[in-house]
Backbone bond lengths (Angstrom), bond angles and torsions (degrees), N, CA, C in turn:
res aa  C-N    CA-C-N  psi(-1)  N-CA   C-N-CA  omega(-1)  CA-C   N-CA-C  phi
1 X - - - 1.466 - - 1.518 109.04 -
2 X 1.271 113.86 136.56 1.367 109.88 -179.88 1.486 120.33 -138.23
3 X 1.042 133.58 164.53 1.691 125.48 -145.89 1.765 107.48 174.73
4 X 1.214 102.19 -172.09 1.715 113.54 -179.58 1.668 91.08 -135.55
5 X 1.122 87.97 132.98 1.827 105.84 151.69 0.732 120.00 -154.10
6 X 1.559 86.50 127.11 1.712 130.96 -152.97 1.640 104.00 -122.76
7 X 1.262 111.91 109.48 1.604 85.57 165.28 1.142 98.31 -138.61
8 X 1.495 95.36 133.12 2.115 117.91 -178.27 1.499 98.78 -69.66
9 X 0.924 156.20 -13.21 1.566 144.34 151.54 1.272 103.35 -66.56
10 X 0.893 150.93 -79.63 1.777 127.56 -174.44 1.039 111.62 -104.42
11 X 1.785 114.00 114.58 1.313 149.71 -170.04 1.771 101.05 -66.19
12 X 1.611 114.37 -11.42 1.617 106.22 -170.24 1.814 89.62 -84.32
13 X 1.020 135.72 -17.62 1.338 122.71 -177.23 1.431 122.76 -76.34
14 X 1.243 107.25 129.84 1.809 127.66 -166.82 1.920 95.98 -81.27
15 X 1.254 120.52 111.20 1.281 129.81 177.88 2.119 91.43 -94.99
16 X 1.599 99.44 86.34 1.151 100.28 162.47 1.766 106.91 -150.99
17 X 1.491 114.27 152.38 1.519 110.17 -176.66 1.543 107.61 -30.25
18 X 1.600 101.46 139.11 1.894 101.01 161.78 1.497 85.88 -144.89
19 X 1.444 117.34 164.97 1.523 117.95 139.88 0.969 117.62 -129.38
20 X 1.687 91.34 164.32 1.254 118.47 -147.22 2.054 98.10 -90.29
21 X 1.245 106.52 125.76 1.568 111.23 167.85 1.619 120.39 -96.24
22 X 1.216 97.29 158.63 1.649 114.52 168.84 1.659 107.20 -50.27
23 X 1.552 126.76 137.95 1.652 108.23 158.34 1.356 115.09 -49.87
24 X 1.770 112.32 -34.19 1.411 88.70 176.85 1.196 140.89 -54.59
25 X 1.345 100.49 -25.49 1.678 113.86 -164.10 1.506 96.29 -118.47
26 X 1.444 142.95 124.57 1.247 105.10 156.97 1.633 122.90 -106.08
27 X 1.304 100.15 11.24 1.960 96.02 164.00 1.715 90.92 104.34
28 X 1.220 125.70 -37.56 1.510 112.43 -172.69 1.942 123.17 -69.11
29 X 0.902 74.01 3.32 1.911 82.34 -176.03 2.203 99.38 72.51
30 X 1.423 92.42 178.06 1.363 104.77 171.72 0.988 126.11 -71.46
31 X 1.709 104.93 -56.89 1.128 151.09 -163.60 1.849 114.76 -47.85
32 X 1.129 109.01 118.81 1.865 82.32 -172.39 1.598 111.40 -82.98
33 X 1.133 132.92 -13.37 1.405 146.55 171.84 1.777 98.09 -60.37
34 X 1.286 122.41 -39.59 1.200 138.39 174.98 1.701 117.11 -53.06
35 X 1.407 98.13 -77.76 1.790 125.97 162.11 1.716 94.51 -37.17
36 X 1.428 110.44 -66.76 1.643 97.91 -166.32 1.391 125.10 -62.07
37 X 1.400 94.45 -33.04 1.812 91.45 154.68 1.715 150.28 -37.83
38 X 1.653 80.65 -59.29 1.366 112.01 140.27 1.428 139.65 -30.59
39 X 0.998 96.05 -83.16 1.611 91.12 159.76 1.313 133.22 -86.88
40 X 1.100 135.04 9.37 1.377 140.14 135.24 1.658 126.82 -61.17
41 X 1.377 107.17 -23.10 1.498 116.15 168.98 1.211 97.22 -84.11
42 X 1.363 139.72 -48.42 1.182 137.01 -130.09 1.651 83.79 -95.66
43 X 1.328 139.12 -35.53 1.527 137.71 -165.04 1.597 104.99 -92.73
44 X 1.525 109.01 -5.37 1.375 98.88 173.33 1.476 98.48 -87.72
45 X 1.772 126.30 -71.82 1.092 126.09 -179.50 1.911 110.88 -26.96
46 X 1.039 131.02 8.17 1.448 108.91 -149.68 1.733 87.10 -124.49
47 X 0.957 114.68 111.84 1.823 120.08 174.26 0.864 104.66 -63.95
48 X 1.299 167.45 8.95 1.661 147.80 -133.52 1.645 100.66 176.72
49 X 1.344 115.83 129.04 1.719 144.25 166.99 1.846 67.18 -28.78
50 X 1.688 109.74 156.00 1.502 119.67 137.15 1.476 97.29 -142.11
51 X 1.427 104.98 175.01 1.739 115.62 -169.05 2.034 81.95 -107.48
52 X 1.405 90.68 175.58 1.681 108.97 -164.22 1.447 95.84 -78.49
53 X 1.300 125.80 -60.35 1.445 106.02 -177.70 1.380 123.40 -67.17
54 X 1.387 135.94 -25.97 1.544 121.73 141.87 1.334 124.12 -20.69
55 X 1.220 104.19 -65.15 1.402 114.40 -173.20 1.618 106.74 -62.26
56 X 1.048 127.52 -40.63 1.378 129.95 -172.57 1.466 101.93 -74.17
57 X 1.246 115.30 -32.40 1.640 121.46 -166.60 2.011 95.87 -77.11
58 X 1.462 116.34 -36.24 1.336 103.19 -168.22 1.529 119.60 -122.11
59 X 1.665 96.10 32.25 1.525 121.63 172.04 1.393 109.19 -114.58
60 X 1.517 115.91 -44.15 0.953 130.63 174.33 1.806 99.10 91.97
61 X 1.061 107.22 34.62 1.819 105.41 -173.03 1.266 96.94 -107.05
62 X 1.083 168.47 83.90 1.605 170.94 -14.44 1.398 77.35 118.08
63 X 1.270 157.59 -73.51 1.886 133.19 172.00 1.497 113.56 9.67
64 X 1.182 86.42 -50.60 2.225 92.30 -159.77 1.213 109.76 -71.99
65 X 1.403 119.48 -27.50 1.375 118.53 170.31 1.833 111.16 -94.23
66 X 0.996 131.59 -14.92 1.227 121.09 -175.75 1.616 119.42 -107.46
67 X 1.241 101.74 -25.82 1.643 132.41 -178.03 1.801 111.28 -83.98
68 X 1.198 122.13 91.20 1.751 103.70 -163.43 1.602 93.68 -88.38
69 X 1.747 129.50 -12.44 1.287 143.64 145.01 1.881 108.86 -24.99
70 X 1.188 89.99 -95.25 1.350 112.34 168.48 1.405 133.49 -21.53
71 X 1.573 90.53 -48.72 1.762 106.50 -176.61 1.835 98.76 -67.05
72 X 1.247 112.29 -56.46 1.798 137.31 -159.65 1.682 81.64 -56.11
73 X 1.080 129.10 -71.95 1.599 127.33 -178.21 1.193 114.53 -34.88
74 X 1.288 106.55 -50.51 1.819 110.98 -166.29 1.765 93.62 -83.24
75 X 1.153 146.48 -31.47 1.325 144.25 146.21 1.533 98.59 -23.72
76 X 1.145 122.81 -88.94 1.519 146.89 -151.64 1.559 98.37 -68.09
77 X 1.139 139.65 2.85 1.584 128.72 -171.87 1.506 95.65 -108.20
78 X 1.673 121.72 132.39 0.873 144.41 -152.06 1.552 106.16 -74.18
79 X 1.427 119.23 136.26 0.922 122.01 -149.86 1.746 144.67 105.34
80 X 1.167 97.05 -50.42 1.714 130.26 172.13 1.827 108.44 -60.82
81 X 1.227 123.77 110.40 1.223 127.73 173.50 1.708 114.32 -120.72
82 X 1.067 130.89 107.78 1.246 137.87 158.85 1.189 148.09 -61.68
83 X 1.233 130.42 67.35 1.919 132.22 -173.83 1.505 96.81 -18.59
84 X 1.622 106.00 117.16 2.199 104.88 153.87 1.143 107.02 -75.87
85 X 1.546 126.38 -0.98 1.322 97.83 170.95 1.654 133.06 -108.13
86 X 1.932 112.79 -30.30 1.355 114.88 143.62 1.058 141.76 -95.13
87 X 1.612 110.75 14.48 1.116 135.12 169.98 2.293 105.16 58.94
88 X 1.498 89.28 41.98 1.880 81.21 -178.55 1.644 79.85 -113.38
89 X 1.784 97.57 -179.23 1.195 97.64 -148.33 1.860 90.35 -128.90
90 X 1.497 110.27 173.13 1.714 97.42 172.70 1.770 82.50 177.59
91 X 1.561 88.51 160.70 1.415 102.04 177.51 1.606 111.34 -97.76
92 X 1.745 104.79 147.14 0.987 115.40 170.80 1.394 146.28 -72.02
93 X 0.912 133.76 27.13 1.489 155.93 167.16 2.081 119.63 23.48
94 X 0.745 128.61 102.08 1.445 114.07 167.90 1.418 119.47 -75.12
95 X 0.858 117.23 -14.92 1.809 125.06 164.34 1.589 107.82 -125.89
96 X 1.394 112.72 140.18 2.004 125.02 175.80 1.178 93.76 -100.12
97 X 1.565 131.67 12.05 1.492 110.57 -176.12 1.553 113.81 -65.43
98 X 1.356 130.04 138.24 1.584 119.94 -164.96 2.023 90.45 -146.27
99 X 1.000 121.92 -35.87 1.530 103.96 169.12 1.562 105.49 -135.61
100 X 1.097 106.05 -178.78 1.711 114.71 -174.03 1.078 131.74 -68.53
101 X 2.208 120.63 -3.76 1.341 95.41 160.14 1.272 98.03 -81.18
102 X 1.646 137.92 -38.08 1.209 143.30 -158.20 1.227 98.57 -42.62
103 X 1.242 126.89 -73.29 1.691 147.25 171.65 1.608 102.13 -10.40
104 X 1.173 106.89 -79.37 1.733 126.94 173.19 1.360 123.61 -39.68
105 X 1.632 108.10 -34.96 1.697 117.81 172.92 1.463 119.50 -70.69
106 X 1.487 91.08 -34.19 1.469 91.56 -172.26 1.107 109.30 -114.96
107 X 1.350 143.69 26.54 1.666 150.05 153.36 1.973 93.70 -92.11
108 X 1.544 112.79 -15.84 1.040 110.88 -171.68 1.865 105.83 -101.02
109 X 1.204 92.45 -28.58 1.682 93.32 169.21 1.928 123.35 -81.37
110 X 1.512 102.33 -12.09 1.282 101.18 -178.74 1.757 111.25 -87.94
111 X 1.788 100.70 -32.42 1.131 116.75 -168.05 2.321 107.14 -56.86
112 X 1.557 95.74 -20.36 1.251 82.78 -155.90 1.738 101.33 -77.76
113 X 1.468 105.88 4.08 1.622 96.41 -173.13 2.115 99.25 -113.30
114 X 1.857 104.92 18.66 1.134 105.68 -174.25 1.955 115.53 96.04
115 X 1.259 95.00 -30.26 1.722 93.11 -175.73 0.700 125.15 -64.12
116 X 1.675 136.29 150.50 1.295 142.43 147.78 1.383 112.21 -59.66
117 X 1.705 125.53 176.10 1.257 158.78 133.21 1.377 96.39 -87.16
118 X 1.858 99.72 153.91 1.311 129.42 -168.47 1.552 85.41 -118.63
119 X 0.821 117.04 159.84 1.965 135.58 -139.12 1.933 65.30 -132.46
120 X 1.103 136.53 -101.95 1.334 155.67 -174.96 1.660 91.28 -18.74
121 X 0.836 130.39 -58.72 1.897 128.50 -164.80 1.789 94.35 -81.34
122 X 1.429 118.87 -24.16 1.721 109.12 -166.95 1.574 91.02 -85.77
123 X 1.015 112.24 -30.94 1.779 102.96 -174.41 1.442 108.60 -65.62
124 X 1.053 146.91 15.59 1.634 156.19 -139.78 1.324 90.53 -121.20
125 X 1.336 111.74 -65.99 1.177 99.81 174.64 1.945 126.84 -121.29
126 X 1.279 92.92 19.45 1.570 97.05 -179.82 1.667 90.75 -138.83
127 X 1.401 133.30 89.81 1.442 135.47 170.25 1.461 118.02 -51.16
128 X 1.586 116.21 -32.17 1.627 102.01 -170.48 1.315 94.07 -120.29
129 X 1.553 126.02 47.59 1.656 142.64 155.46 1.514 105.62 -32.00
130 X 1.320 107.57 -29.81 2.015 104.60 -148.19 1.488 88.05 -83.42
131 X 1.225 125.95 -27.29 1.940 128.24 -157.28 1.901 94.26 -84.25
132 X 1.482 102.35 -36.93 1.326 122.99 177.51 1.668 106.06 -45.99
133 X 1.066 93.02 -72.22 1.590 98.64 -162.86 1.947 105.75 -95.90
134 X 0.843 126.17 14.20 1.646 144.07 146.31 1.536 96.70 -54.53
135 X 1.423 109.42 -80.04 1.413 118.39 174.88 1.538 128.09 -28.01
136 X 1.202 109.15 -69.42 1.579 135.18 161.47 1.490 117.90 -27.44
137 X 1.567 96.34 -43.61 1.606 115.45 -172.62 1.421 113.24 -71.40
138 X 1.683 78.26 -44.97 1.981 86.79 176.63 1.311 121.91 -75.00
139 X 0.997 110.91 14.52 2.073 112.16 -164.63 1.593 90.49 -149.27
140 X 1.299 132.28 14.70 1.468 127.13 108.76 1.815 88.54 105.20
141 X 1.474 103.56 21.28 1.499 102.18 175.73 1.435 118.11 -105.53
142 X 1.076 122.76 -19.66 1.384 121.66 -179.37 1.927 112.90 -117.73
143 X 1.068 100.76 139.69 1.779 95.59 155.46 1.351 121.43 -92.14
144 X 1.520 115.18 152.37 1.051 113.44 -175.37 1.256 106.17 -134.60
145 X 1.824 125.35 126.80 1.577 132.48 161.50 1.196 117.29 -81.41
146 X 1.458 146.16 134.40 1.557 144.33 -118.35 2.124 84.31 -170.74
147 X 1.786 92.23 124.75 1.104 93.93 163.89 1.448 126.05 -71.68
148 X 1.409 131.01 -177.73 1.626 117.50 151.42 0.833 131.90 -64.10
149 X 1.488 120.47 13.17 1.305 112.10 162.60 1.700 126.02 -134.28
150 X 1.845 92.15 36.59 0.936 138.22 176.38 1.856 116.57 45.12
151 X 1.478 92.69 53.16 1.648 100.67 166.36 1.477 101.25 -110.31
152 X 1.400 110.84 161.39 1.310 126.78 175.26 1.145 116.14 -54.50
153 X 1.131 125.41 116.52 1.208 127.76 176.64 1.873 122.73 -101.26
154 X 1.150 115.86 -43.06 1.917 112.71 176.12 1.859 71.02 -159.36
155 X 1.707 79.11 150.18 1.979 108.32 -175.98 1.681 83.66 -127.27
156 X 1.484 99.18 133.22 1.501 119.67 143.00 1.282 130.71 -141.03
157 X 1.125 120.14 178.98 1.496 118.36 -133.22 1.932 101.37 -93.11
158 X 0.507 154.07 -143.04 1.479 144.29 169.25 1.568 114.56 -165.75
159 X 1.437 117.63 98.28 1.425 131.73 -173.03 1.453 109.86 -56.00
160 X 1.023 103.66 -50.30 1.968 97.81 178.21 1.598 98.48 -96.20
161 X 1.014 113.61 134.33 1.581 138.12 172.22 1.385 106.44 -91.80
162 X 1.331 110.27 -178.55 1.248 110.41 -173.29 1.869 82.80 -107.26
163 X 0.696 107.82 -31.39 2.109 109.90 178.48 2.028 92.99 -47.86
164 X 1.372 100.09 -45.95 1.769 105.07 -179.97 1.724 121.21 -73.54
165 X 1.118 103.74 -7.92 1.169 102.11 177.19 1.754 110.12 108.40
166 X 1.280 112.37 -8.30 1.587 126.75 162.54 1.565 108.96 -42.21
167 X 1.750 131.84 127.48 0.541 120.80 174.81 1.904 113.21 -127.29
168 X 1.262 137.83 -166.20 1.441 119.89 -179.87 1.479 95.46 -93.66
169 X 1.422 99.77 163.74 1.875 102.62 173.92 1.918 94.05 -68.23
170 X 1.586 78.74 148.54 1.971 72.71 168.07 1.645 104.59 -77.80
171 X 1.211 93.66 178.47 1.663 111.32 -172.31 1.551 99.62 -84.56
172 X 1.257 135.21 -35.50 1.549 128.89 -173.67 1.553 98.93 -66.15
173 X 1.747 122.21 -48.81 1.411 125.44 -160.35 2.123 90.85 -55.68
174 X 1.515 92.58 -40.65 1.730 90.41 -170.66 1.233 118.33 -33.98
175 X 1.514 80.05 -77.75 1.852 98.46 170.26 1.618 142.62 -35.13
176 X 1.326 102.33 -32.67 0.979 123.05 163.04 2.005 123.18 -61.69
177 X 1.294 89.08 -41.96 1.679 110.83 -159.58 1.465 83.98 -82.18
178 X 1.118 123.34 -45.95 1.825 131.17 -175.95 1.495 114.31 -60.55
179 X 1.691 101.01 -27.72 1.630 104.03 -177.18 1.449 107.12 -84.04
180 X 0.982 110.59 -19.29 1.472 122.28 176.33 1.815 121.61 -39.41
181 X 1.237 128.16 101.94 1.590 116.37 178.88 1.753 105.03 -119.63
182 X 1.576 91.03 151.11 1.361 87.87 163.93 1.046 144.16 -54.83
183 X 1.374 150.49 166.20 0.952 133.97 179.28 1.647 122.01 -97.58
184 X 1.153 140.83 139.82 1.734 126.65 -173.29 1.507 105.25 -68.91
185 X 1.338 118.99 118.95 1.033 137.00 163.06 1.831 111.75 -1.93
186 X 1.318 106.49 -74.14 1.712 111.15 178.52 1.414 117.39 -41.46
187 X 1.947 110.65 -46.82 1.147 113.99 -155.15 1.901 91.81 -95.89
188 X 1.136 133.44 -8.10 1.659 129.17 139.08 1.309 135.12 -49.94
189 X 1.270 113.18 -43.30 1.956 127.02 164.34 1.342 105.24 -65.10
190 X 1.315 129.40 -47.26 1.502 121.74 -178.99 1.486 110.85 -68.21
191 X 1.651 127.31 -35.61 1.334 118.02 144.50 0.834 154.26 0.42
192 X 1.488 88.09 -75.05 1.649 123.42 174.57 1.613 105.38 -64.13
193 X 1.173 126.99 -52.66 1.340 141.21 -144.22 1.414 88.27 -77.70
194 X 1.765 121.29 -49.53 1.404 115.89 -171.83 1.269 124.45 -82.12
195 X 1.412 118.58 9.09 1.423 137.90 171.41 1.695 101.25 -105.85
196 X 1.199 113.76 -10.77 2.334 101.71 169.34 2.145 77.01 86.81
197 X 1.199 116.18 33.67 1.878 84.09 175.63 1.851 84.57 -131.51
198 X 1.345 90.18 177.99 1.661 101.31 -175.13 1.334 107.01 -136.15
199 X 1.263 109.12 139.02 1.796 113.16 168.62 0.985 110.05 -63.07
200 X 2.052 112.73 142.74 1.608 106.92 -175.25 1.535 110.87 -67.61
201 X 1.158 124.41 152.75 1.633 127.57 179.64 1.551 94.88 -75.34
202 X 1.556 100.30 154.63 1.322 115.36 -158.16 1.882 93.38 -119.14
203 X 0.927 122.49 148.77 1.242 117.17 -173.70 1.343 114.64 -83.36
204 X 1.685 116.41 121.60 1.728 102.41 -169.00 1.454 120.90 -77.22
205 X 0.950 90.80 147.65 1.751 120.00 179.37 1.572 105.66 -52.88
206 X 1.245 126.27 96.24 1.367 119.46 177.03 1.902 101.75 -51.11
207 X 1.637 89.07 153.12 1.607 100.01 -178.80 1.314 85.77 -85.55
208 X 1.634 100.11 165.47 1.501 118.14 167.20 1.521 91.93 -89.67
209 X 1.370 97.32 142.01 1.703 102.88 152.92 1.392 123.83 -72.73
210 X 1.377 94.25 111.84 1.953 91.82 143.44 0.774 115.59 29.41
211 X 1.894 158.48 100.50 1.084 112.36 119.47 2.041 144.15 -45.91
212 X 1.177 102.95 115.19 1.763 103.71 -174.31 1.678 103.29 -76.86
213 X 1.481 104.19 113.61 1.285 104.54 156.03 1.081 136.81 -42.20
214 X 1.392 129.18 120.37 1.268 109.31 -173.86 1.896 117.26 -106.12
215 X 0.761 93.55 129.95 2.310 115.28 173.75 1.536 86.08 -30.38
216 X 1.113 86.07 106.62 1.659 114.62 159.90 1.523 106.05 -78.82
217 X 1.521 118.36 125.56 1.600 123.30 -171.66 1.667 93.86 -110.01
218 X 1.222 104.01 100.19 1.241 116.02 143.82 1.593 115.01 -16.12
219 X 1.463 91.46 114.01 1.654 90.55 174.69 1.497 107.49 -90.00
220 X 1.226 102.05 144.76 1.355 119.76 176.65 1.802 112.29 -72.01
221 X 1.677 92.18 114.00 1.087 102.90 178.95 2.287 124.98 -50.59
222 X 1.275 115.65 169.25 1.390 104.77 143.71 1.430 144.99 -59.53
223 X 0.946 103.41 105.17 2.189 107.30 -175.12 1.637 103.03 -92.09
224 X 1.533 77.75 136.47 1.587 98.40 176.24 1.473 106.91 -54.69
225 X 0.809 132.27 128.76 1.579 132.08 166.73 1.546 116.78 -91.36
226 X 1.269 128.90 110.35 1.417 151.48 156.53 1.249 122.22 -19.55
227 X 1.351 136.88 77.67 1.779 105.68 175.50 1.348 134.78 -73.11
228 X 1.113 122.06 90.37 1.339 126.87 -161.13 1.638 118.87 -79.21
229 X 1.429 104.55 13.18 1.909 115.37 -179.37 1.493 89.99 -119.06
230 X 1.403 118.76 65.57 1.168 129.30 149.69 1.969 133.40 -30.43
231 X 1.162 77.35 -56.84 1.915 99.78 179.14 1.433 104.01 -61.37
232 X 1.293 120.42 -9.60 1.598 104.31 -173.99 1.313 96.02 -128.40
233 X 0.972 138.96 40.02 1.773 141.81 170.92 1.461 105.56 -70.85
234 X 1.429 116.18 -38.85 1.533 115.71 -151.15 1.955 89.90 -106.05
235 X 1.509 146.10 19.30 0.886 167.68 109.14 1.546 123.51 -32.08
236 X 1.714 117.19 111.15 1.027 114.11 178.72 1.738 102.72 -82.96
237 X 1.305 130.87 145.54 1.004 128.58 176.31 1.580 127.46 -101.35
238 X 1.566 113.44 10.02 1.219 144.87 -140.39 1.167 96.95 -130.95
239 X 1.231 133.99 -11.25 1.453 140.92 -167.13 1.658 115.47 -112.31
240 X 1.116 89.26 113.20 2.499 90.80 -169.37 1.927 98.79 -78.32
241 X 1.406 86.70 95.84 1.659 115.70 162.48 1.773 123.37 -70.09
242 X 1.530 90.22 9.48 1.815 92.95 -171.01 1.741 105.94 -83.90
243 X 1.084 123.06 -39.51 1.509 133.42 151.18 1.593 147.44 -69.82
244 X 1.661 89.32 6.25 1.472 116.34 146.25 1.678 131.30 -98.15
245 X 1.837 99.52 102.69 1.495 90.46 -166.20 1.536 130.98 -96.40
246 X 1.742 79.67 8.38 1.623 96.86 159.90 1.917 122.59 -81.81
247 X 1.448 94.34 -6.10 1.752 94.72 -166.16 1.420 99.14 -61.49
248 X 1.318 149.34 146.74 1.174 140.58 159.45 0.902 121.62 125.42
249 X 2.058 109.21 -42.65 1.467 101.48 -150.09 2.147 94.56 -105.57
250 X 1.486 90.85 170.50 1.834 85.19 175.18 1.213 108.44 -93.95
């Protein structure tokens, strides 16, 4: 079953999808690596300060209140910022972008010093960023860097527009630029060599020294030891001679 709970008496509650579990089950796993997941997703999606038992009430992680282990971790995991004064909790965000002009302002405020946005830091607090800037892409305002497996990877802002006369690369220049491989190192120096030019010298790699073996010193064996107080061999030494007042004399 799935739903919103929302309640307009306490403003710390995040009115965003949850579902709802069985008591038997409550959906958070055992696992606390699990739970912290959990609520680390759950405090990003969440616009709004919440207090701890909210949060416990619509995570279902009952840890945070019983676990003072548990709690100190989930304090300490990056991201997580805590009011000292109502003690509710919220994530720290490197971008506030939250809808699509926001998005646009600030791909437009980074762009002016050259920077990208991180696709990975905008989802923090804007989850369906990627549909966002798809759009953007297509209407010729933003650039976009694309992993290999062609998700968004960093958005920047795009100085020539298509309003400026900006147009897309054609698709042949692509192709072309894509067919493009490096060249193997060896078969680049011979290049070079058959054009009269030289590769720049590379600065050498100091050698490691040697390790120097070092002279193993013979340990000195056990030596017989000598008894050289001969005269008293046949002497018990164990025996209290202080009340013998013959000991001594001739």
């Amino acid at each position: 079953m799935r739903g919103k709970l929302v309640d307009k008496g306490r403003p710390s509650f995040c009115p965003i999808d949850i579902v709802y579990s069985q008591p038997a089950d409550t959906g958070t796993g055992r696992n606390q690596g699990t739970q912290m997941a959990l609520l680390l997703d759950f405090l990003k999606k969440c616009q709004n300060p919440i207090r701890l038992e909210d949060l416990v009430l619509q995570t279902g992680v009952a840890a945070l209140e019983t676990d003072i282990v548990f709690l100190e971790k989930f304090e300490a995991a990056e991201g997580v910022q805590k009011n000292p004064i109502n003690g509710t909790y919220s994530f720290k965000r490197v971008y506030h972008a939250r809808t699509p002009e926001e998005l646009l302002k600030e791909i437009h405020l980074r762009g002016r010093d050259g920077g990208g946005l991180s696709v990975k830091h905008l989802k923090e607090g804007f989850p369906d960023v990627n549909s966002h800037i798809a759009e953007l892409e297509k209407q010729g305002r933003v650039l976009v860097i694309r992993t290999d497996k062609d998700e968004p990877k960093q958005v920047f802002w795009n100085e020539i527009t298509p309003e400026q006369g900006g147009k897309p690369v054609d698709d042949e220049f692509r192709s072309l630029w894509d067919s493009l491989k490096n060249p193997v190192e060896a078969d680049l120096l011979k290049a070079l060599e058959k054009e009269g030019l030289q590769a720049t010298a590379s600065e050498a790699v100091p050698a490691k020294p040697a390790n120097k073996k070092k002279d193993k010193k013979s340990k000195a064996g056990n030596r017989n030891v000598k008894i050289q107080n001969t005269h008293i061999t046949n002497i018990d030494l164990r025996k209290d001679f202080s009340a013998d007042k013959k000991f001594g004399q001739s």
